[in-house]
N, C-alpha and C positions, 0 to 999 in steps of 0.2 A: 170468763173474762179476767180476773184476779191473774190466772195461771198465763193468759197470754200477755200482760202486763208484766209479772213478773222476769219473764223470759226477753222483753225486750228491752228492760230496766238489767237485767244480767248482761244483754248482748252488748250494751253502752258500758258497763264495765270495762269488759272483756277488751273493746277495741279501745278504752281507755289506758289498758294496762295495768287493771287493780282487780284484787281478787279479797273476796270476802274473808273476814278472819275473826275469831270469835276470843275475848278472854273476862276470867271473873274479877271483879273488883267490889269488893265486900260484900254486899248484897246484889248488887248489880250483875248482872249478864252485860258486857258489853259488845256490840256488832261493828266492825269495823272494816274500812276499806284500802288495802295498800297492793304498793305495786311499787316498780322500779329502784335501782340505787343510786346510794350520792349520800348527801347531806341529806337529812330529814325536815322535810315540810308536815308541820300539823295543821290541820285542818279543820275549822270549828263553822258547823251551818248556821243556819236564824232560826228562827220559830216555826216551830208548826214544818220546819223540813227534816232531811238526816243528812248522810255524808254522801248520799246521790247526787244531791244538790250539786257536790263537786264534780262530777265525773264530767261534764264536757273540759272544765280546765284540766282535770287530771292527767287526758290526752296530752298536752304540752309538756307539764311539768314532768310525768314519769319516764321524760326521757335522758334527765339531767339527774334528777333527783328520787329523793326515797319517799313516798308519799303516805298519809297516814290520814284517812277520814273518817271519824268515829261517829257513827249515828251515837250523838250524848245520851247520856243517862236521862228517861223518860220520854226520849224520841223515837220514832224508825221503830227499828226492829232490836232493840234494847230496852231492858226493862224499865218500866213502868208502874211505879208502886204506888197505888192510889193514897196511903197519908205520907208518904215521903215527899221533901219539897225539892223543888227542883228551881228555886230560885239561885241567885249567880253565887253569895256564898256558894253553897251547899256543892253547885256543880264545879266552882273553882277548886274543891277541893276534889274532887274526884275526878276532874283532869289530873291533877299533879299527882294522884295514887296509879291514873291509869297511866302515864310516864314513866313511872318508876317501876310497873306493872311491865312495860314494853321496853326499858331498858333507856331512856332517852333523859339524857345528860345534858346535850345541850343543840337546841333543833330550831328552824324557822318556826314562827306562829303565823299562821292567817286565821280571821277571821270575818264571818259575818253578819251583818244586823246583829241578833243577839250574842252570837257568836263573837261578833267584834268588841262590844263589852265584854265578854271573857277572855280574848286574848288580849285587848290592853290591861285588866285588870292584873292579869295571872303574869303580863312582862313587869309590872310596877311590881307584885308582888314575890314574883322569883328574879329577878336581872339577870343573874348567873343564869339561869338555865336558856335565856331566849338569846340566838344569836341578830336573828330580824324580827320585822313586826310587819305582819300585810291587817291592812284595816278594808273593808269593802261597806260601805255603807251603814257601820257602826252604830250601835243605840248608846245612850249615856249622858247625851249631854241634854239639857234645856234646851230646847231649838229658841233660835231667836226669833225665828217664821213659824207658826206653827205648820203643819202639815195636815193633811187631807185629812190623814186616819188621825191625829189629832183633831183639830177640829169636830170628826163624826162622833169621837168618845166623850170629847165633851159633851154630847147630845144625846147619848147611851147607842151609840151606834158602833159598834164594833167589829167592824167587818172583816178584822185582819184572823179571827175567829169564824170559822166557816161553820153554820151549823147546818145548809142546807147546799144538793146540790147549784140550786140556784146561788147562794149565795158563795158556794167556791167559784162559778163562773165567776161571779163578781169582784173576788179575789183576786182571781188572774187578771182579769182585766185593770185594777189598781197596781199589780204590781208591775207590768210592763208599759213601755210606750208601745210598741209592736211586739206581739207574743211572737216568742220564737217558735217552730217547730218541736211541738208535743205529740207522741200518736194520741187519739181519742181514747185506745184500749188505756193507756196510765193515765190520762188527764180523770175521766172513770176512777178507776179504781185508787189514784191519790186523794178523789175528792172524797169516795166512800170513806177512806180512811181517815182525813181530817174530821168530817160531820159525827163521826161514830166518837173521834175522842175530843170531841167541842168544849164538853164539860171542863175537862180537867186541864185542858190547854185554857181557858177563858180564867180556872184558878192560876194558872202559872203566871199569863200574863200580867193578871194583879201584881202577883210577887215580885215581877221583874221591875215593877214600876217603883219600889223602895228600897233604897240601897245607899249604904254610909260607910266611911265619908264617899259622898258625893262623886263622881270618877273623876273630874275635872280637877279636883284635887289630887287624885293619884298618879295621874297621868307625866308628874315633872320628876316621877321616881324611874319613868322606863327610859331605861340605857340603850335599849335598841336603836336603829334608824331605822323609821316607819315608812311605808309606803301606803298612803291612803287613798281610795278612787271611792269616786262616787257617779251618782246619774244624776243631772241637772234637772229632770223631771220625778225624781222624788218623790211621790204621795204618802210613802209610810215613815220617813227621818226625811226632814226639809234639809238640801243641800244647806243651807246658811249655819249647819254644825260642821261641815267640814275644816272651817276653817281655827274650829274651836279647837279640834283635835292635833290641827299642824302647828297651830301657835303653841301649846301647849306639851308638845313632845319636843323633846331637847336637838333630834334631828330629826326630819320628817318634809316628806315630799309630797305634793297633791297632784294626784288628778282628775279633773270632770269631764265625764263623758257626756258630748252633746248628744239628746234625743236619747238617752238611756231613762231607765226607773231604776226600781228600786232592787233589781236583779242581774246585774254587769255579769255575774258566772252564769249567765246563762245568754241574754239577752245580746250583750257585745262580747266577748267571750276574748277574741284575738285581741280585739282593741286594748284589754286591760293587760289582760296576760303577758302578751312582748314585752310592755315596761318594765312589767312589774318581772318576767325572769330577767329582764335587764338589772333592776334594780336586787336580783338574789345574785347576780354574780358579782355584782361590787362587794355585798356584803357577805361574801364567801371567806370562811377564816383561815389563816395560815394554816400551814400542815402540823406545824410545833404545838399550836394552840389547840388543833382535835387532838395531837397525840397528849395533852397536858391536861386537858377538861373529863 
C-alpha cells in the first residue's frame, strides 16, 4: 500500500511539473519540490503536511513561474530530530539558510496555515528579499471568533493532531467543507504517517502557540503587497482573522472563498489560484530591478 501511495503522490507531481530535489542545510536533510521557470515562488505548507500539499496548484503556477516546495524541516520526508524544535523561530531561520542554500535573492513567498506565519514573519523580517506575499489561511493572530479547533483545545481535544485512524478521518473531515478527490491508497497511508508521528507533532504545536513579539506586531514591517484568501467556513483559524492580516499590511488584498475550509490548495484550487497568479503578474519586477537584486 505505502508503495502504491507513493507512486500516485509521484504521478500528481509529475503532471504538476515538479520534480523532487534534495539539499543539506546544517543538520537537516532537506526534501524539496520544484519545477518550471520565471520568477521564483516559495512555497511553505501547514502542519502536520509537506510541500505535496502544493502540488495541485503547482499545476498552474509552473507554467509562468519557478516553483519551490519544501517539505520544512521536521516534516514530509525531511529530517526530523526528536530534541530539535521546530517551532517558527528556529524554522524562520532555516528557511532563510535554505535560500541562501538554493541561491534566491529575491522570490515570491506563499504560505500556509502555519506556513503563512512563516512567510509573513520571514517578509517582516527579510523586506529585501520578498518581492510578494501569498497568505492562505494563515495562523498568528488572536481570532476574534474562536474556532472549532480552538474551542475543542480549550477542552483538551486536539484533533488537528491525529493520533488514530479514526481520528485522521476526523481530521479531514474538519478540514474540508466537501472533501476533494483523495485516492484511498494516500488518504491510508497519510494517515498512518500522521498517527505514527502524533507525539512529536502535538510537541510542535505547543510551540507554535508562543511566539514574540506577537505577529500582529510585525506585520507593518512587510513591504510586500500581500494577497490573502481564506474559506469562510474555517474550523481550524476563524475567517474573522483575515481581516486582521489585511488591515495590518501596508498593501494587501482579500479574498474569501464561499463554501471553502480551511484547505483552498486543495479544496477550490482554480478559484484562488487565477487571482492570485493575477495578482503575481502585477507584482512582477522590472527587468533593471532582477538584473540589480
Amino acid at each position: 500500500m505505502p508503495r502504491l501511495a507513493k507512486a500516485l503522490i509521484g504521478f500528481e507531481r509529475f503532471i504538476s511539473g515538479v520534480r523532487r530535489r534534495v539539499v543539506q542545510v546544517d543538520d537537516h536533510r532537506i526534501v524539496y519540490s520544484e519545477g518550471g521557470r520565471g520568477d521564483t515562488v516559495l512555497l511553505l505548507h501547514g502542519f502536520g503536511a509537506s510541500g505535496d500539499s502544493w502540488n495541485r496548484c503547482a499545476a498552474s503556477l509552473t507554467r509562468k513561474y519557478r516553483v519551490i516546495a519544501p517539505d520544512l524541516p521536521g516534516w514530509g520526508a525531511s529530517t526530523r530530530l526528536e530534541n530539535a524544535s521546530y517551532g517558527y523561530p528556529a524554522q524562520i531561520g532555516r528557511i532563510d539558510r535554505l535560500t541562501q542554500e538554493l541561491k534566491l535573492d529575491r522570490f515570491h513567498l506563499a504560505g500556509h496555515s502555519m506556513g503563512g506565519f512563516l512567510a509573513s514573519a520571514y517578509a517582516a523580517q527579510f523586506p529585501d528579499k520578498v518581492i510578494s506575499l501569498g497568505l492562505v489561511c494563515p495562523h498568528g493572530m488572536t481570532e476574534p471568533q474562536p474556532s472549532d479547533l480552538a474551542r475543542s483545545v480549550e477542552k483538551g481535544d486536539n484533533w488537528l493532531v491525529a493520533s488514530s485512524p479514526a481520528g485522521f478521518n476526523r481530521l479531514l473531515d474538519n478540514l474540508f467543507v466537501r472533501r476533494p478527490y483523495i485516492p484511498s491508497a494516500v488518504i491510508k497511508y497519510l494517515g498512518q504517517l500522521m498517527v505514527r508521528n502524533s507525539a512529536k507533532s502535538a510537541k510542535i504545536f505547543d510551540e507554535l502557540q508562543h511566539n514574540q513579539p506577537p505577529l500582529i506586531q510585525r506585520l507593518p514591517q512587510v513591504q510586500a503587497p500581500a494577497f490573502i484568501v481564506w474559506g469562510d467556513q474555517d474550523r481550524v483559524i476563524h475567517v474573522s482573522c483575515a481581516e486582521l492580516f489585511r488591515d495590518n499590511i501596508k498593501r494587501a488584498e482579500l479574498l474569501i472563498l464561499p463554501e471553502c475550509g480551511h484547505m483552498p490548495i486543495t479544496e477550490q484550487v482554480k478559484a484562488w489560484t487565477k487571482p492570485y497568479m493575477a495578482f503575481l503578474e502585477k507584482s512582477v519586477e522590472p527587468a533593471e530591478m532582477r538584473a540589480t537584486a
